[in-house]
C-alpha positions as CSV (number, residue, x, y, z in Angstrom):
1,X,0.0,0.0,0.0
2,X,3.2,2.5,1.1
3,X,4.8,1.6,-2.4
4,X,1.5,1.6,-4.3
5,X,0.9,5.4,-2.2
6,X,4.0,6.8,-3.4
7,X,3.5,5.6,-6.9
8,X,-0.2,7.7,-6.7
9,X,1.6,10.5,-5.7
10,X,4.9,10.5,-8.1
11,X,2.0,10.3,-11.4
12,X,0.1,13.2,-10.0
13,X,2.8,15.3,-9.4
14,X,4.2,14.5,-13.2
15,X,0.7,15.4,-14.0
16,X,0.2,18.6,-12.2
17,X,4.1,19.4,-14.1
18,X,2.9,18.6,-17.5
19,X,-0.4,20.4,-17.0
20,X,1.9,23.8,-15.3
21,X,3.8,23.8,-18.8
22,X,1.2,23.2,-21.0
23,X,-0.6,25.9,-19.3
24,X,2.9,28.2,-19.7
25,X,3.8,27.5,-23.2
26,X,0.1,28.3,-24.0
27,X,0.4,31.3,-23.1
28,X,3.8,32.3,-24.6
29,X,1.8,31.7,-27.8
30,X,0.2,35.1,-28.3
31,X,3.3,37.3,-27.2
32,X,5.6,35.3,-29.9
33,X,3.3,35.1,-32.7
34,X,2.5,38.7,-32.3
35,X,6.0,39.5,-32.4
36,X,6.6,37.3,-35.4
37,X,4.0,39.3,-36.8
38,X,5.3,42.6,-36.2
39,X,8.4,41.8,-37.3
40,X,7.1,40.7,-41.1
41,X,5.3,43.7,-40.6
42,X,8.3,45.9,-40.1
43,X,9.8,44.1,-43.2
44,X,7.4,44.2,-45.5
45,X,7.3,48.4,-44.8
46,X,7.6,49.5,-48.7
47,X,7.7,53.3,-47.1
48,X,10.3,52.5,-44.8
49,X,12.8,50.8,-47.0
50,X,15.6,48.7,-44.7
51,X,19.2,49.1,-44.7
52,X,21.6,46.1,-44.9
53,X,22.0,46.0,-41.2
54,X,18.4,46.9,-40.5
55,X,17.2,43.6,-42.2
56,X,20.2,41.4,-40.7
57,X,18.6,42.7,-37.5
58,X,15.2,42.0,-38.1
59,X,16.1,38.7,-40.0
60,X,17.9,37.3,-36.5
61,X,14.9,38.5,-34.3
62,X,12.6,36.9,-36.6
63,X,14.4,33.5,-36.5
64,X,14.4,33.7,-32.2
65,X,11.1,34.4,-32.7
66,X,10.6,31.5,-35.0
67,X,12.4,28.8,-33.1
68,X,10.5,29.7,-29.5
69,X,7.4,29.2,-31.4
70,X,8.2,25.8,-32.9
71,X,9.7,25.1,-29.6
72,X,6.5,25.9,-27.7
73,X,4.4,24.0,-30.3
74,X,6.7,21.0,-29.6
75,X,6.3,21.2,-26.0
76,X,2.2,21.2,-26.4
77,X,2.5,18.3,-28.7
78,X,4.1,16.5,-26.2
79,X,1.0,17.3,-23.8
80,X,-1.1,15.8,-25.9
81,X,0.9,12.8,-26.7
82,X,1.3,12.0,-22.8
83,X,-2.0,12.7,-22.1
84,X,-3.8,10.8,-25.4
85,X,-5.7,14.0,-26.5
86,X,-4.3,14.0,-29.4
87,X,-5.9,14.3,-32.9
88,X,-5.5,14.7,-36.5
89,X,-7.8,16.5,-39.5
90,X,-6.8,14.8,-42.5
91,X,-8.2,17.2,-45.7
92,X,-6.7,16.6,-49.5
93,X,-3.7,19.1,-50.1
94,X,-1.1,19.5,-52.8
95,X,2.2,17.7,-50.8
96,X,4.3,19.4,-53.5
97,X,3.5,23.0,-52.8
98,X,3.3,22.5,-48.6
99,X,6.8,21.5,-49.3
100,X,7.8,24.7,-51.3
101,X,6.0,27.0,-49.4
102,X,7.4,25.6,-45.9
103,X,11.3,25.7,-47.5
104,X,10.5,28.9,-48.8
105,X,9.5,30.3,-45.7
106,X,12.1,28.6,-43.4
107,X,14.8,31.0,-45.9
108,X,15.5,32.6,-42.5
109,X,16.6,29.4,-41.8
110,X,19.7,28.8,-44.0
111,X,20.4,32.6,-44.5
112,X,22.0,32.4,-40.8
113,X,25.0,30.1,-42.2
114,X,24.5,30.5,-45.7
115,X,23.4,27.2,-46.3
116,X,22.3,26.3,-50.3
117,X,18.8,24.4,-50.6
118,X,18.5,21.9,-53.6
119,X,15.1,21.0,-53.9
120,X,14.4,17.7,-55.9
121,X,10.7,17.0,-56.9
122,X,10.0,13.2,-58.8
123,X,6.4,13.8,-57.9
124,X,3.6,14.2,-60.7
125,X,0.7,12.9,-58.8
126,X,1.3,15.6,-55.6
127,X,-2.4,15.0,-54.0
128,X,-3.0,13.1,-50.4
129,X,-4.9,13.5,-47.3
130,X,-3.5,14.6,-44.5
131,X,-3.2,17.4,-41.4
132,X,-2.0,20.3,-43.1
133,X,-1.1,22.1,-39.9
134,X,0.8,18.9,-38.5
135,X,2.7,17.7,-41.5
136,X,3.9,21.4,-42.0
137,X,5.4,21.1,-38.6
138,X,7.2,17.9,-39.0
139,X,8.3,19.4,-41.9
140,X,9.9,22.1,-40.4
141,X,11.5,20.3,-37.5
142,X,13.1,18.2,-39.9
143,X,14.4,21.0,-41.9
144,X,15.4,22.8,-38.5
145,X,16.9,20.2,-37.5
146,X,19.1,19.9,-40.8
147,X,20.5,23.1,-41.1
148,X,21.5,23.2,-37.2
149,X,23.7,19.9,-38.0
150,X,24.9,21.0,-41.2
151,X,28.2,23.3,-41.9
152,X,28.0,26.8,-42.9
153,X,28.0,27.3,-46.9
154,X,26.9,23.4,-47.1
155,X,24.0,22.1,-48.8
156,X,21.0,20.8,-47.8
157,X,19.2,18.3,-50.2
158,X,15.1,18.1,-50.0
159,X,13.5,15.6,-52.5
160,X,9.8,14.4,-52.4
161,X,8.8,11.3,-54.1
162,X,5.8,9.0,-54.7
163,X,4.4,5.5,-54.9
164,X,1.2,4.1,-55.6
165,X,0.0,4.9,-52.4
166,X,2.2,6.9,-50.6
167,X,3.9,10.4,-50.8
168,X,7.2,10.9,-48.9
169,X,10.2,13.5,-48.5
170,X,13.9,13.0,-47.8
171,X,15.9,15.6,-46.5
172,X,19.9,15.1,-46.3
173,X,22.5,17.3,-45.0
174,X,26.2,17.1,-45.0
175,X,28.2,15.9,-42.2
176,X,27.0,13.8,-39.2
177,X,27.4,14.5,-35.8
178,X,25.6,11.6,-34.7
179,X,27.1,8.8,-32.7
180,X,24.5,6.1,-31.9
181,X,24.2,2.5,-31.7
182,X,20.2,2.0,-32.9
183,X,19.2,5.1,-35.4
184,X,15.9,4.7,-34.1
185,X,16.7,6.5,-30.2
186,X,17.3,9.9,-32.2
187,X,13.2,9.6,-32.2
188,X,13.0,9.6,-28.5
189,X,12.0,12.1,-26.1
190,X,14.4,14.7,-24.8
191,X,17.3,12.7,-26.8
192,X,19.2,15.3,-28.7
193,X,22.6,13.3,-30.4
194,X,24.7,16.6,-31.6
195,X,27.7,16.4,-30.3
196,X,29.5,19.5,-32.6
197,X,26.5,21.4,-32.7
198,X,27.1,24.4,-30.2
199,X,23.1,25.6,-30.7
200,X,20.4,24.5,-28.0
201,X,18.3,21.5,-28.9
202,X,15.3,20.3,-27.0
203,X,15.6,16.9,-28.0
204,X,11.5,17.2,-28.6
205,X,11.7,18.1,-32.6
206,X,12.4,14.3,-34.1
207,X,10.1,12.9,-31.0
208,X,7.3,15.1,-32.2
209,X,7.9,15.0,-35.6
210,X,7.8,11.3,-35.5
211,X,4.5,10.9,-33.2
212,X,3.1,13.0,-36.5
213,X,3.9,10.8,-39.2
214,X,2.9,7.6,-37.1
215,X,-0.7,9.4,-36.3
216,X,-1.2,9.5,-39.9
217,X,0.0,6.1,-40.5
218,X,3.4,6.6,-42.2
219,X,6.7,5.8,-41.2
220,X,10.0,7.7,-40.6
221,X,13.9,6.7,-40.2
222,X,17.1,8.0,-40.2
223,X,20.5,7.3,-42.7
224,X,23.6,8.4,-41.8
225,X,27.4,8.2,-42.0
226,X,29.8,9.6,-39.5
227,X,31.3,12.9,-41.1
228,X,29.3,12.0,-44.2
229,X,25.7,12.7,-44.3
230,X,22.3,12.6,-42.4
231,X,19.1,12.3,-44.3
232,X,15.7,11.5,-42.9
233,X,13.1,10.1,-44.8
234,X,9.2,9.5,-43.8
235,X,6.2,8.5,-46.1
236,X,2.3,9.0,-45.4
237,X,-0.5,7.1,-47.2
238,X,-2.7,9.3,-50.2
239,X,-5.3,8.5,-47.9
């Protein structure tokens, strides 16, 4: 009964943490995505035209701006995933175009270490169901998580491809800072394998990003080669 007591007690006080920073990084949302929107705001000014060191500047407080959000997203993800309230909306998109809009907009990204994206599309049927909101996310992570392994000046490889009745994307960097017995513990919580990176990981973006392609029924892994490459590859069903 003592043991049994203590048990009780240790699983409501994890509870009463997860629900404290669930609570927190729910309400960081509104101060950072208001930010991220003044910001594009300031930038997209046309009658006050930006110096060179004006949009540096605003390009670096954007990207801070930027991480903290996916970062808080990440966390709430991992709310839900504890606490089994979480829930896809699958609706038919174009894959091909979330995938050039999202490395379009994550340009902030790779400007920071002047990073080259090739973009490699062998899709011609690009149409499948899925949760636009979710897949853009693990999207992002990925690509986050590719430019903070990757040199400066390297480049990063994205390609999507297709099968009967899947659709999938591979993104590959250069180098590998990776040391790791099964490729498959990079996908679990709070494990973050850098080990040249300098930059601050959670070790919740691959976690998350891999509890999203699972919910929709696809699958994810990880290729690599010490001081070679990295490339992460996931597929999701059409439907």
């Amino acid at each position: 009964m003592f043991i049994l007591d203590i048990k009780l007690k240790q699983k409501k006080e994890f509870t009463d943490k997860e629900s404290l920073l669930a609570m927190v990084s729910h309400d960081l949302k509104n101060p950072v995505n208001s930010g991220i929107l003044a910001v594009k705001l300031l930038q997209s000014a046309a009658e006050s035209p930006l110096n060179k060191f004006q949009k540096e500047l605003l390009n670096s407080v954007l990207y801070g701006f930027l991480y903290m959000q996916n970062l808080i997203e990440n966390v709430l993800d991992r709310y839900k995933f504890v606490n089994d309230v979480y829930t896809i909306n699958k609706n038919p998109f174009d894959f091909a175009s979330l995938v050039k809009i999202t490395i379009d907009e994550a340009r902030y990204i790779f400007s920071e270490k002047e990073q080259k994206v090739k973009f490699l599309n062998e899709i011609k049927n690009p149409m499948a169901e899925f949760d636009l909101l979710e897949i853009t996310r693990a999207i992002n992570n990925l690509i986050s998580n590719a430019s903070i392994y990757s040199p400066s000046k390297s480049e990063i490889i994205i390609k999507i491809f297709e099968d009967k009745d899947n659709v999938g994307l591979s993104i590959e960097n250069a180098g590998c800072s990776f040391d790791f017995d099964n490729p498959n513990e990079i996908f679990e919580k709070f494990v973050s394998k850098g080990t040249k990176s300098k930059s601050i990981a959670s070790g919740l973006g691959l976690y998350i990003t891999k509890k999203i392609i699972d919910a929709h029924g696809g699958n994810i892994f990880v290729e690599s080669q010490i001081n070679k490459f990295t490339r992460f590859t996931f597929k999701i069903p059409r439907k």
